[in-house]
mmCIF file of the N, C-alpha and C atoms, coordinates in Angstrom:
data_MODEL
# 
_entry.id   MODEL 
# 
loop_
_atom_site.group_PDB 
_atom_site.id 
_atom_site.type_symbol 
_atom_site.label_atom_id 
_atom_site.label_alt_id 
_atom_site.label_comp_id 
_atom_site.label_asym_id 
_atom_site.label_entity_id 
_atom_site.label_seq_id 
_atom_site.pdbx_PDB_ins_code 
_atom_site.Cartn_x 
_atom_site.Cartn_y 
_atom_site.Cartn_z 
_atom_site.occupancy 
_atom_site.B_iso_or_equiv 
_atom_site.pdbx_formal_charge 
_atom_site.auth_seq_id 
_atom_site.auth_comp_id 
_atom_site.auth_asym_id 
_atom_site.auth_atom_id 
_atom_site.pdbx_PDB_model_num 
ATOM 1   N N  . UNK A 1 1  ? 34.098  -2.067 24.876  1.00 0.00 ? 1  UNK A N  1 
ATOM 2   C CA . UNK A 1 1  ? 33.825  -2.923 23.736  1.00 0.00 ? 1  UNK A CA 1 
ATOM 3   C C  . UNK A 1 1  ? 32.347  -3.327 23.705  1.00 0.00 ? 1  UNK A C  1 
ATOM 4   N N  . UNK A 1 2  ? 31.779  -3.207 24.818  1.00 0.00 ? 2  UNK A N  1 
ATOM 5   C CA . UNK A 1 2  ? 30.341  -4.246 25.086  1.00 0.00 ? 2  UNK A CA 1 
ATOM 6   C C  . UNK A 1 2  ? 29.343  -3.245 24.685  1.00 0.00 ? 2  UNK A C  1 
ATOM 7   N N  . UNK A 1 3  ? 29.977  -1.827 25.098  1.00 0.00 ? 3  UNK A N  1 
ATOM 8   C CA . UNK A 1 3  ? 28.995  -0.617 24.863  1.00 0.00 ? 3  UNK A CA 1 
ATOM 9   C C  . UNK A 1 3  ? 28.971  -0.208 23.393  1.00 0.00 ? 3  UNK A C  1 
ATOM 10  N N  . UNK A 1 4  ? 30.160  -0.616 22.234  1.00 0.00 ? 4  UNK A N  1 
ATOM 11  C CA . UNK A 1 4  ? 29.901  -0.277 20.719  1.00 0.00 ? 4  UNK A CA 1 
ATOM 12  C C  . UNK A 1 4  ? 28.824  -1.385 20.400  1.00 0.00 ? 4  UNK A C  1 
ATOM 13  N N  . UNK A 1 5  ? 29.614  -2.490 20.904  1.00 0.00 ? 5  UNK A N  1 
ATOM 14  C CA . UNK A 1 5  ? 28.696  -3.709 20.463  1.00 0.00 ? 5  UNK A CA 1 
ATOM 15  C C  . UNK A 1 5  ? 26.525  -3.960 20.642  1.00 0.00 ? 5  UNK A C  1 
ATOM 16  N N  . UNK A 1 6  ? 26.817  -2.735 21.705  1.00 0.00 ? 6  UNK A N  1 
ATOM 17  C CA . UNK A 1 6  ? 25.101  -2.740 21.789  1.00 0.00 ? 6  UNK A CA 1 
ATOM 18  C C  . UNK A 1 6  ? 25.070  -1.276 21.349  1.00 0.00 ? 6  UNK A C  1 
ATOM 19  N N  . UNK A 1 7  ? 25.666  -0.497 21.056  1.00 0.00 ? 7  UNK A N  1 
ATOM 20  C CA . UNK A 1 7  ? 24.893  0.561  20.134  1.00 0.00 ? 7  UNK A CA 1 
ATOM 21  C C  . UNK A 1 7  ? 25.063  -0.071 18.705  1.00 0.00 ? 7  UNK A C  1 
ATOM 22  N N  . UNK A 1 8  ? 25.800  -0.776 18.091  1.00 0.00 ? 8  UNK A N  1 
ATOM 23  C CA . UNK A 1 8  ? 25.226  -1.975 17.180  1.00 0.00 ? 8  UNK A CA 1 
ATOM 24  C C  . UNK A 1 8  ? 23.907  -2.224 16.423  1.00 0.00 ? 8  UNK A C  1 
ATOM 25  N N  . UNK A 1 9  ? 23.864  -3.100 17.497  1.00 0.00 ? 9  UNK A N  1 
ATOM 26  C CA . UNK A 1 9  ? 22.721  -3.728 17.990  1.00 0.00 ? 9  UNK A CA 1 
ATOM 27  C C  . UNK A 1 9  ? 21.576  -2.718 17.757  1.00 0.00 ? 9  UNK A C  1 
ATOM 28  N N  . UNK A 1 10 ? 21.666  -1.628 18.407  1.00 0.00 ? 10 UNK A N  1 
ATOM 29  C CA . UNK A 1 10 ? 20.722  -0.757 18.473  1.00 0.00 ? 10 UNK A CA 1 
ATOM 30  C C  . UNK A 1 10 ? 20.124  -0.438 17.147  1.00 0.00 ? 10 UNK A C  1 
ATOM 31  N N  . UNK A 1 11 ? 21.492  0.269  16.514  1.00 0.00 ? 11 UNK A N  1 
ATOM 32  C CA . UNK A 1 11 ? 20.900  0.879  15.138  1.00 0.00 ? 11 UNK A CA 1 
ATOM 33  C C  . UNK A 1 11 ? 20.446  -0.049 14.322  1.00 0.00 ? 11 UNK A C  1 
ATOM 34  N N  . UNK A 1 12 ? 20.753  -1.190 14.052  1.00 0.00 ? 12 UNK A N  1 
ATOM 35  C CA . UNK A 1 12 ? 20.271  -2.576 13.436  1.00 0.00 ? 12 UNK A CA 1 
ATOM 36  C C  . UNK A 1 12 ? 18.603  -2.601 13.786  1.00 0.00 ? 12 UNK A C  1 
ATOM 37  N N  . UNK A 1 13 ? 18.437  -2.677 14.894  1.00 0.00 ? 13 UNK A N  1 
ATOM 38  C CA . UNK A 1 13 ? 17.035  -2.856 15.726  1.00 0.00 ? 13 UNK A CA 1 
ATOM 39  C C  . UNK A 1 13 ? 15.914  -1.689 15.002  1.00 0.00 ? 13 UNK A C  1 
ATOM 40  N N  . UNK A 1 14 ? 16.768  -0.302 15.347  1.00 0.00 ? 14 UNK A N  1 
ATOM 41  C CA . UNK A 1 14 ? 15.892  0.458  15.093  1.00 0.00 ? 14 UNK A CA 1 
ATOM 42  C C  . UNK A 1 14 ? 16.015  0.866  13.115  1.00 0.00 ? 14 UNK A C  1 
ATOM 43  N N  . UNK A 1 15 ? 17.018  -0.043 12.861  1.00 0.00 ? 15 UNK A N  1 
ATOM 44  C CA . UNK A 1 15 ? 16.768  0.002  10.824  1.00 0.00 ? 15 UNK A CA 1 
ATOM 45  C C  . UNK A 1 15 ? 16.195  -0.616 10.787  1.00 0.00 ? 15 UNK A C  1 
ATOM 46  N N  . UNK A 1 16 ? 15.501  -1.617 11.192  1.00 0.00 ? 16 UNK A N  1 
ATOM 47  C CA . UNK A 1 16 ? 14.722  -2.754 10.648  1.00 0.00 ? 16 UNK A CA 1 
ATOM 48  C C  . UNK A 1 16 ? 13.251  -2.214 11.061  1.00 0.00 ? 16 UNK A C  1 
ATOM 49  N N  . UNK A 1 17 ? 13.060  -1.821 12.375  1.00 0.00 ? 17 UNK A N  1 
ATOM 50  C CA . UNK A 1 17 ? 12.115  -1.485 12.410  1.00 0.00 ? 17 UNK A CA 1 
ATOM 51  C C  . UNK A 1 17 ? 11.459  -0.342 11.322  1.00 0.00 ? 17 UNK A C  1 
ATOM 52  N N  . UNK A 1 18 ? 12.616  0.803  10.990  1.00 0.00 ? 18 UNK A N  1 
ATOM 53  C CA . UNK A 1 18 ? 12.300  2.029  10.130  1.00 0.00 ? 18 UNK A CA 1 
ATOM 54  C C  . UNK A 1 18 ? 11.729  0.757  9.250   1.00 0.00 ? 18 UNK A C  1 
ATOM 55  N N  . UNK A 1 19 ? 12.399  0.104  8.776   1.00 0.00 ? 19 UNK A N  1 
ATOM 56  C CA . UNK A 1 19 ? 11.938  -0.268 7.249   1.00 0.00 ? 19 UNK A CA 1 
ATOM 57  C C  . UNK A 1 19 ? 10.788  -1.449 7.066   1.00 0.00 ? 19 UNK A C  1 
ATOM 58  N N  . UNK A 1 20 ? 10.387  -1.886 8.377   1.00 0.00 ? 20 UNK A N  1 
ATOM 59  C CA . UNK A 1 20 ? 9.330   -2.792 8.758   1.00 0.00 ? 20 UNK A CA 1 
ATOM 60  C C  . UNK A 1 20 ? 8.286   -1.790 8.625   1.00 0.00 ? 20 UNK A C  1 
ATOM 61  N N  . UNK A 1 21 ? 8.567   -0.277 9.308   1.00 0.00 ? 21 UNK A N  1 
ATOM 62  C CA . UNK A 1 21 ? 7.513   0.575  9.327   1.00 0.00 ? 21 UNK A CA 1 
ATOM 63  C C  . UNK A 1 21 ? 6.999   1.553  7.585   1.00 0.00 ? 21 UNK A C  1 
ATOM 64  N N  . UNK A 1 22 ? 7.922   1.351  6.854   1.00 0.00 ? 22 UNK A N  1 
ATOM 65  C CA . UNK A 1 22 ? 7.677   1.714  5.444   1.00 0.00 ? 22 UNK A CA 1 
ATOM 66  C C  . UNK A 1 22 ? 7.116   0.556  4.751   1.00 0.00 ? 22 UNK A C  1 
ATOM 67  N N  . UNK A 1 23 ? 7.822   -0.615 4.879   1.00 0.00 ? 23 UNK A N  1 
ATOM 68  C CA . UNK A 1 23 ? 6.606   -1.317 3.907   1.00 0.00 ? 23 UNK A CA 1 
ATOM 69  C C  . UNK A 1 23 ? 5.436   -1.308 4.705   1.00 0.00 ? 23 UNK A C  1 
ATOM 70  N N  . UNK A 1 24 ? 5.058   -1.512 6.059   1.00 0.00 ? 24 UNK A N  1 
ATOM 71  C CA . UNK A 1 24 ? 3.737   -1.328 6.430   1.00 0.00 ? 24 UNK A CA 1 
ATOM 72  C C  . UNK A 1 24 ? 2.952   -0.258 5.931   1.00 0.00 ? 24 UNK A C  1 
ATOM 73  N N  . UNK A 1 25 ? 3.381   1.045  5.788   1.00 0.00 ? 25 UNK A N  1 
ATOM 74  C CA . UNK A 1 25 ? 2.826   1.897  5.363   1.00 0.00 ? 25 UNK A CA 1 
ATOM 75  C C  . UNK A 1 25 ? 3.065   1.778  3.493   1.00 0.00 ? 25 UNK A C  1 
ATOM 76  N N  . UNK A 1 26 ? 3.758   1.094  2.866   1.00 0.00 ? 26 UNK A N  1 
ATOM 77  C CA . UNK A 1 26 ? 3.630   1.071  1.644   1.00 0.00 ? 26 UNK A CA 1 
ATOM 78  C C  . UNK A 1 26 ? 2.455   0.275  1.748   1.00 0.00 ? 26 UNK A C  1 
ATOM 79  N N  . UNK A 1 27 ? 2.385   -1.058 2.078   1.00 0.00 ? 27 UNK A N  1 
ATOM 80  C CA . UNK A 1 27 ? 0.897   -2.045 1.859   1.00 0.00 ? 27 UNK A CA 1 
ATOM 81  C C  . UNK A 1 27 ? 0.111   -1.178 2.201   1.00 0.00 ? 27 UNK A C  1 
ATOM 82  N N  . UNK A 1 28 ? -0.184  -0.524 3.279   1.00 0.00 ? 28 UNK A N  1 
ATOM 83  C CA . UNK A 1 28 ? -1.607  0.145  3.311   1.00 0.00 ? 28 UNK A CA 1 
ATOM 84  C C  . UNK A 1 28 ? -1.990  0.833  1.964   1.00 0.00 ? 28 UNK A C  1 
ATOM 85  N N  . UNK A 1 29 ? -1.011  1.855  1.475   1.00 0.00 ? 29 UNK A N  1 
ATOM 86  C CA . UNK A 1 29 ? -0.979  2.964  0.338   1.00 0.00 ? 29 UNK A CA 1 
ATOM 87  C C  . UNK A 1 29 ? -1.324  1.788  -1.092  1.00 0.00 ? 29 UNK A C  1 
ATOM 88  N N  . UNK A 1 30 ? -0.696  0.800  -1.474  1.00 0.00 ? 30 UNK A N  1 
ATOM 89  C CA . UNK A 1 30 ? -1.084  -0.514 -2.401  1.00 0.00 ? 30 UNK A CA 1 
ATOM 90  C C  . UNK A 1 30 ? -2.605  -0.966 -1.978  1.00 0.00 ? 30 UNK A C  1 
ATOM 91  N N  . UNK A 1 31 ? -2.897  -0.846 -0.770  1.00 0.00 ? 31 UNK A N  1 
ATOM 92  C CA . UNK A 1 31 ? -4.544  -1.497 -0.741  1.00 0.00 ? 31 UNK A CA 1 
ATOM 93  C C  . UNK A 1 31 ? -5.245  -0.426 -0.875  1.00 0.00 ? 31 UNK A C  1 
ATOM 94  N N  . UNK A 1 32 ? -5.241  1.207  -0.699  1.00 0.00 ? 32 UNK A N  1 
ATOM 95  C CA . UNK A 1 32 ? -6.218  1.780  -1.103  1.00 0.00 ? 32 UNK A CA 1 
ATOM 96  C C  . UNK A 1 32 ? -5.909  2.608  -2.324  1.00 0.00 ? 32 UNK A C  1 
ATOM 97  N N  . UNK A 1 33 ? -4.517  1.870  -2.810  1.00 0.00 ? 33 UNK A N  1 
ATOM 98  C CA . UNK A 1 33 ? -5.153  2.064  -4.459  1.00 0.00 ? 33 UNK A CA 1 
ATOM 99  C C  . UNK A 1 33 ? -5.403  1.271  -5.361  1.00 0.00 ? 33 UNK A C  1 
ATOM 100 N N  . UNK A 1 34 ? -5.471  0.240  -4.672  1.00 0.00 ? 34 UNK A N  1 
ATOM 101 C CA . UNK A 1 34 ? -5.548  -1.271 -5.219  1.00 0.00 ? 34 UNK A CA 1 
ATOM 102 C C  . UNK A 1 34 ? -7.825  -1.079 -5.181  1.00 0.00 ? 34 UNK A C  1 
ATOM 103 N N  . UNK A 1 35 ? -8.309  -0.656 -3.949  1.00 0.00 ? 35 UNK A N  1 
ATOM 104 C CA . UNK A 1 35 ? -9.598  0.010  -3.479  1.00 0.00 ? 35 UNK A CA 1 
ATOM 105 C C  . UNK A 1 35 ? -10.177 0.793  -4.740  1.00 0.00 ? 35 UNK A C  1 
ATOM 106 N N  . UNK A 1 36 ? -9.349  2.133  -4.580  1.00 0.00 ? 36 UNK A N  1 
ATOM 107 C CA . UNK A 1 36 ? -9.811  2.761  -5.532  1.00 0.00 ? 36 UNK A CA 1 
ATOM 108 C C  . UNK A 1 36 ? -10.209 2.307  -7.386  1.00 0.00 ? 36 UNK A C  1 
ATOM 109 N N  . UNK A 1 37 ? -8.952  1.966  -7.485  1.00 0.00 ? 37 UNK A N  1 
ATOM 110 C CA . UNK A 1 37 ? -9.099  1.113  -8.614  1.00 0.00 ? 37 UNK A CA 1 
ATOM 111 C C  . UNK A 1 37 ? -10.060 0.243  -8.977  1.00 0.00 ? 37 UNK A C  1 
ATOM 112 N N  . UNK A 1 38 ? -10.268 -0.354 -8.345  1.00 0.00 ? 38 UNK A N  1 
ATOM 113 C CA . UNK A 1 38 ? -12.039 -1.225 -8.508  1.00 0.00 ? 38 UNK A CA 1 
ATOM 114 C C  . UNK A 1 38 ? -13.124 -0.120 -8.431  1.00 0.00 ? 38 UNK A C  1 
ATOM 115 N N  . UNK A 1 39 ? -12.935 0.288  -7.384  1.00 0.00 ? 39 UNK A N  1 
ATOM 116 C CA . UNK A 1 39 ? -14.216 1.346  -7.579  1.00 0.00 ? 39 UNK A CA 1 
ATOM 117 C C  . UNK A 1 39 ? -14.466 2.123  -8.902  1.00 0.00 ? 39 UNK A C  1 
ATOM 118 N N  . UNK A 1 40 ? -13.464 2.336  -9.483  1.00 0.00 ? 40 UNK A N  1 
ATOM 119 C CA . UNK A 1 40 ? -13.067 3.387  -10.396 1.00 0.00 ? 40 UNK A CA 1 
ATOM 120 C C  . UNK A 1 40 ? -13.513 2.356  -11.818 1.00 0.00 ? 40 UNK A C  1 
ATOM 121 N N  . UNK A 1 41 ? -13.224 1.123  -11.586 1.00 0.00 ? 41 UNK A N  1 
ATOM 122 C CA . UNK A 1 41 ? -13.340 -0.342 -12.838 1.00 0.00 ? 41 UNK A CA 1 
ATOM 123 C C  . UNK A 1 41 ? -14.810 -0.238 -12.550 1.00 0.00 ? 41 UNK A C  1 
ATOM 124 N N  . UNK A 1 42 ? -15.783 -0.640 -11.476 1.00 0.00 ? 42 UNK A N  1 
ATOM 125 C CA . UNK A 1 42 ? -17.094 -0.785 -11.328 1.00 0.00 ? 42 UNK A CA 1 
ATOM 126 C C  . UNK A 1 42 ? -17.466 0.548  -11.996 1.00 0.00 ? 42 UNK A C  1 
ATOM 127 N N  . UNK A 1 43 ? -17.470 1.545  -11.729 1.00 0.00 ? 43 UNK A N  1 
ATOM 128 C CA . UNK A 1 43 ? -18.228 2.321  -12.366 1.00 0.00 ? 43 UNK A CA 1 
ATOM 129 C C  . UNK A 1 43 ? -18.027 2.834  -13.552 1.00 0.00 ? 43 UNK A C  1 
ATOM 130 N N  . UNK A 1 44 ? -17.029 2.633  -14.236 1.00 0.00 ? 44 UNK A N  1 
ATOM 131 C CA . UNK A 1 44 ? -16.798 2.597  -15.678 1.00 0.00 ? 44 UNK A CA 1 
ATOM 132 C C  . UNK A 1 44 ? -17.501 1.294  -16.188 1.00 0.00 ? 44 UNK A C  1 
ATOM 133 N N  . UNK A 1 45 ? -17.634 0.125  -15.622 1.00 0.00 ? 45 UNK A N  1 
ATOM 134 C CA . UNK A 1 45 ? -18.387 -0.714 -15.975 1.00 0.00 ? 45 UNK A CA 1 
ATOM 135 C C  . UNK A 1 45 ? -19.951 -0.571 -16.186 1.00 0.00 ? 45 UNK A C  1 
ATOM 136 N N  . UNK A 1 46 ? -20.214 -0.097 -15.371 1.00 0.00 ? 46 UNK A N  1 
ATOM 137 C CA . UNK A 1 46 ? -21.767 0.397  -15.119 1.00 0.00 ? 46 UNK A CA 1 
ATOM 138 C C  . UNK A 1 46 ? -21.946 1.611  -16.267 1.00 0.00 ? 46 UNK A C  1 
ATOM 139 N N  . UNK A 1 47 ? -20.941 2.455  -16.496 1.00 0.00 ? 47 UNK A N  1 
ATOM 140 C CA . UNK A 1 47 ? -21.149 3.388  -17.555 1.00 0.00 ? 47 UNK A CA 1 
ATOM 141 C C  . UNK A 1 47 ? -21.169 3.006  -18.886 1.00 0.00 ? 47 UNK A C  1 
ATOM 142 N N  . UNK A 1 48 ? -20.448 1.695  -19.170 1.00 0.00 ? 48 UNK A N  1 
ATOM 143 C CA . UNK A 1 48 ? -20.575 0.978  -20.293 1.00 0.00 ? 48 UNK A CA 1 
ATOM 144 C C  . UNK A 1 48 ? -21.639 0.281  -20.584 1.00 0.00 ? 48 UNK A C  1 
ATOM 145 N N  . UNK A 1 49 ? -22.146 -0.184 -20.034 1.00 0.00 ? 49 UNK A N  1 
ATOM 146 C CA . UNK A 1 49 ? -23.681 -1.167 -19.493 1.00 0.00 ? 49 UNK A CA 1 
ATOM 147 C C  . UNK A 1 49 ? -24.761 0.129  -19.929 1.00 0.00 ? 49 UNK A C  1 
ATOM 148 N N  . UNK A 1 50 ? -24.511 1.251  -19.218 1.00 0.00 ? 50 UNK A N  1 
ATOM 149 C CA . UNK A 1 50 ? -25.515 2.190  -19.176 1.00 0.00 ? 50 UNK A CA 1 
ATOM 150 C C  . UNK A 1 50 ? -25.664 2.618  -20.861 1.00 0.00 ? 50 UNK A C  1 
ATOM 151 N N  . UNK A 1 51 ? -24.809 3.025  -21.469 1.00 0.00 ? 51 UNK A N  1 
ATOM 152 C CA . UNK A 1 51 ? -24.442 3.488  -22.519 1.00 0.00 ? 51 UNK A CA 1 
ATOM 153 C C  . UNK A 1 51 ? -25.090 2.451  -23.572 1.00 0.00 ? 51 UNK A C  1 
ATOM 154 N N  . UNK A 1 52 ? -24.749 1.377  -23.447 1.00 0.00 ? 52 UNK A N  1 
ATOM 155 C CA . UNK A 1 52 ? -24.682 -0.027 -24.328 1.00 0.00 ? 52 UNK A CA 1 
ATOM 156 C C  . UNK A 1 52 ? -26.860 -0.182 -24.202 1.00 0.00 ? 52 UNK A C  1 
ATOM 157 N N  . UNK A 1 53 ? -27.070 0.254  -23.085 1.00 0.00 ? 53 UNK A N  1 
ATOM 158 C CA . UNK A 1 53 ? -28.822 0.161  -22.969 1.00 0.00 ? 53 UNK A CA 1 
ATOM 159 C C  . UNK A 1 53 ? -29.240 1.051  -23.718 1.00 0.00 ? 53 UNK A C  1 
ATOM 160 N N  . UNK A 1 54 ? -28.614 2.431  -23.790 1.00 0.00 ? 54 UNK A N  1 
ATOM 161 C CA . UNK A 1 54 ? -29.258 3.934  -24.256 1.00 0.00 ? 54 UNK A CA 1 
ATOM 162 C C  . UNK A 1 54 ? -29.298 3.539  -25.930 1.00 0.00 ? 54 UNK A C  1 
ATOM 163 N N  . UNK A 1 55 ? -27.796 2.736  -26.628 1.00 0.00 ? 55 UNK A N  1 
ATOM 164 C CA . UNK A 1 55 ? -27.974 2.803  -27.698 1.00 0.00 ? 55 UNK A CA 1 
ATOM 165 C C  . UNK A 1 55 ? -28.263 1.214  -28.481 1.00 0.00 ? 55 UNK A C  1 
ATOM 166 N N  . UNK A 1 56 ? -28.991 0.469  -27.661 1.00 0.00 ? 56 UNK A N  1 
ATOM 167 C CA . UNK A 1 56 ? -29.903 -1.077 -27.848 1.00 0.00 ? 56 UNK A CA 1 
ATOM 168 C C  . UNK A 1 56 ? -31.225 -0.546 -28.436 1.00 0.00 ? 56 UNK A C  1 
# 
């Protein structure tokens, strides 16, 4: 009985971890496109600016 009760245990342990280890790796994947995205906003910004000088 003691031995179902800790393989249990086990798979519980190691689901939580699987899924502790996917959102960790989801946040990373959300911050560098969360990254990119600004980068991508700044320089469309700067291209608007640039544009907006050429025809001042």
């Amino acid at each position: 009985m003691f031995e179902i009760w800790w393989t249990k245990i086990n798979v519980i342990v190691l689901s939580n971890e699987y899924t502790w280890k996917l959102e960790e790796d989801l946040t990373d994947e959300m911050v560098g496109l969360a990254r990119q995205l600004k980068e991508s906003t700044l320089m469309m910004n700067q291209s608007i600016k640039n544009i907006e000088k050429v025809n001042s």
